[in-house]
N, C-alpha and C positions, 0 to 999 in steps of 0.2 A: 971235458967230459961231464961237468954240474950241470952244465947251460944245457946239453946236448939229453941230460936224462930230465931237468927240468920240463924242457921243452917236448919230449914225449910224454910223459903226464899232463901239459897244458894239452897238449893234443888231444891227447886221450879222453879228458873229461870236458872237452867241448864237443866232440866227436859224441858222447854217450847221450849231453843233454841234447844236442842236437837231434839226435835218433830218439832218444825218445818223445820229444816235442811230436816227430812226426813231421820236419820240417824238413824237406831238402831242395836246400836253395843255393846256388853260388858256394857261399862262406861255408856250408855242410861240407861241399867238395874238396874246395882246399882243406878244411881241417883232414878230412881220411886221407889225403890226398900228402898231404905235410905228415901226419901220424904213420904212413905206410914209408914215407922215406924215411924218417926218422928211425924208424923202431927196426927197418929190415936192412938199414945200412949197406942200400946200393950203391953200386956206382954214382949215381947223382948224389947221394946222400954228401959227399964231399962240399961240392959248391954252395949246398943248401945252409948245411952247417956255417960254409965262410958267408953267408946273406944272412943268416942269420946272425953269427958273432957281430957283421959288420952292422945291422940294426939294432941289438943290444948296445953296441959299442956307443950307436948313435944316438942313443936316446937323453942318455946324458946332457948331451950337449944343447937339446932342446930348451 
């Protein structure tokens, strides 16, 4: 649930600077794109979460 509220905050405020840069590129996309999954807890929202836990998981180990 930290990771999962964490990570809609990361969203969110790369999503704002984004938009307001005036920038919409790619990376703009996925972040609304990740921020709408995250925060509206669809049906996908499930797998996204486990891709996400499983790249936090993996970071580590870098």
């Amino acid at each position: 649930m930290a990771v999962t509220v964490s990570l809609v905050a990361l969203f969110g405020l790369v999503l704002y600077f984004l938009l307001r840069s005036g920038s919409l590129t790619p990376g703009a996309a996925f972040a609304a794109a990740g921020f709408g999954f995250f925060l509206a807890s669809t049906g996908a929202a499930q797998p996204i979460n486990e891709m996400a836990a499983a790249v936090i998981a993996a970071i580590p180990a870098l």
